[in-house]
N, C-alpha and C positions, 0 to 999 in steps of 0.2 A: 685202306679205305675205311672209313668210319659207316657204323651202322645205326640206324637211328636211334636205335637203344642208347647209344653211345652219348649224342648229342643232345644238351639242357636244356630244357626248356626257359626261354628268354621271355618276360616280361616285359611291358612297356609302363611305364607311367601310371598311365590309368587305370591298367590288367591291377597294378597293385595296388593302388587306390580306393577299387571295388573290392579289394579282397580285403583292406585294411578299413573300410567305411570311415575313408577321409578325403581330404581333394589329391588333384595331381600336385599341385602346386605344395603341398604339405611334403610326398615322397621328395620332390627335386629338393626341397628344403635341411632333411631329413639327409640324402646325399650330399650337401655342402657345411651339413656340420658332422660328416663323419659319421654318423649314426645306420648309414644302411650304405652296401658297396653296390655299386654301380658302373657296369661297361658303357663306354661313350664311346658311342660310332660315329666314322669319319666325318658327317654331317651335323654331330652335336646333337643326337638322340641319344638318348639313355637307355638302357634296359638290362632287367633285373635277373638273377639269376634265381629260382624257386627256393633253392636252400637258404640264402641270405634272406627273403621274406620270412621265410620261416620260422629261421634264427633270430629276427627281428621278433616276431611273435613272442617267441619263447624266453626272450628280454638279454639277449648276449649282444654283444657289439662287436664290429667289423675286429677289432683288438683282442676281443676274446677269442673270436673265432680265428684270428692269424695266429695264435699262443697253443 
Protein backbone atom coordinates (compact mmCIF):
# COMPACT_ATOMS: atom_id res chain seq x y z
CA UNK A 1 0.00 0.00 0.00
CA UNK A 2 1.58 3.27 -0.86
CA UNK A 3 1.74 6.16 1.67
CA UNK A 4 1.17 9.61 0.88
CA UNK A 5 4.62 10.38 1.36
CA UNK A 6 5.25 8.07 -1.22
CA UNK A 7 2.99 9.52 -3.87
CA UNK A 8 4.19 12.94 -6.40
CA UNK A 9 2.78 15.57 -6.56
CA UNK A 10 1.10 16.11 -10.12
CA UNK A 11 0.71 19.37 -11.59
CA UNK A 12 -1.69 20.52 -14.17
CA UNK A 13 -1.03 22.91 -17.02
CA UNK A 14 -1.81 25.95 -15.35
CA UNK A 15 -0.29 24.73 -11.65
CA UNK A 16 2.82 25.20 -13.94
CA UNK A 17 2.20 27.98 -15.79
CA UNK A 18 1.70 30.17 -12.55
CA UNK A 19 4.79 28.69 -11.21
CA UNK A 20 6.66 29.53 -14.54
CA UNK A 21 4.75 33.09 -15.26
CA UNK A 22 3.77 32.05 -18.66
CA UNK A 23 0.56 30.75 -20.31
CA UNK A 24 -0.79 27.10 -20.26
CA UNK A 25 -0.56 27.05 -23.83
CA UNK A 26 3.41 27.72 -23.62
CA UNK A 27 3.75 24.44 -21.05
CA UNK A 28 1.65 22.13 -23.62
CA UNK A 29 4.01 23.62 -26.24
CA UNK A 30 7.11 23.07 -24.21
CA UNK A 31 5.74 19.22 -23.93
CA UNK A 32 5.63 18.77 -27.77
CA UNK A 33 8.86 19.82 -28.35
CA UNK A 34 10.40 17.69 -25.78
CA UNK A 35 11.50 20.32 -23.51
CA UNK A 36 9.49 19.39 -20.19
CA UNK A 37 7.96 15.49 -19.65
CA UNK A 38 4.76 15.20 -19.18
CA UNK A 39 2.12 12.13 -18.01
CA UNK A 40 -1.04 12.13 -20.32
CA UNK A 41 -4.21 10.69 -18.82
CA UNK A 42 -6.52 8.61 -20.45
CA UNK A 43 -8.65 11.76 -21.34
CA UNK A 44 -5.69 13.73 -22.97
CA UNK A 45 -4.84 15.78 -19.67
CA UNK A 46 -1.39 16.40 -18.99
CA UNK A 47 0.14 16.71 -15.72
CA UNK A 48 3.40 17.47 -14.56
CA UNK A 49 5.44 15.90 -12.07
CA UNK A 50 7.21 18.67 -9.56
CA UNK A 51 10.83 17.48 -10.09
CA UNK A 52 10.71 17.87 -14.08
CA UNK A 53 9.34 21.58 -13.34
CA UNK A 54 12.11 22.08 -11.44
CA UNK A 55 14.52 20.54 -13.53
CA UNK A 56 13.16 22.67 -16.15
CA UNK A 57 13.91 25.62 -13.93
CA UNK A 58 17.35 24.76 -13.34
CA UNK A 59 17.74 24.45 -17.29
CA UNK A 60 18.43 20.36 -17.84
CA UNK A 61 16.14 18.66 -20.28
CA UNK A 62 13.98 15.62 -20.25
CA UNK A 63 17.65 13.89 -22.10
CA UNK A 64 19.49 15.08 -19.46
CA UNK A 65 17.56 14.14 -16.80
CA UNK A 66 17.02 10.36 -18.56
CA UNK A 67 21.35 10.11 -18.75
Amino acid sequence: MLRMAQVPTLLKAQDVAERLNTSAETVRRWVREKRLTAITLPGGGLRFRTEDVEALLAGSTPAERAS
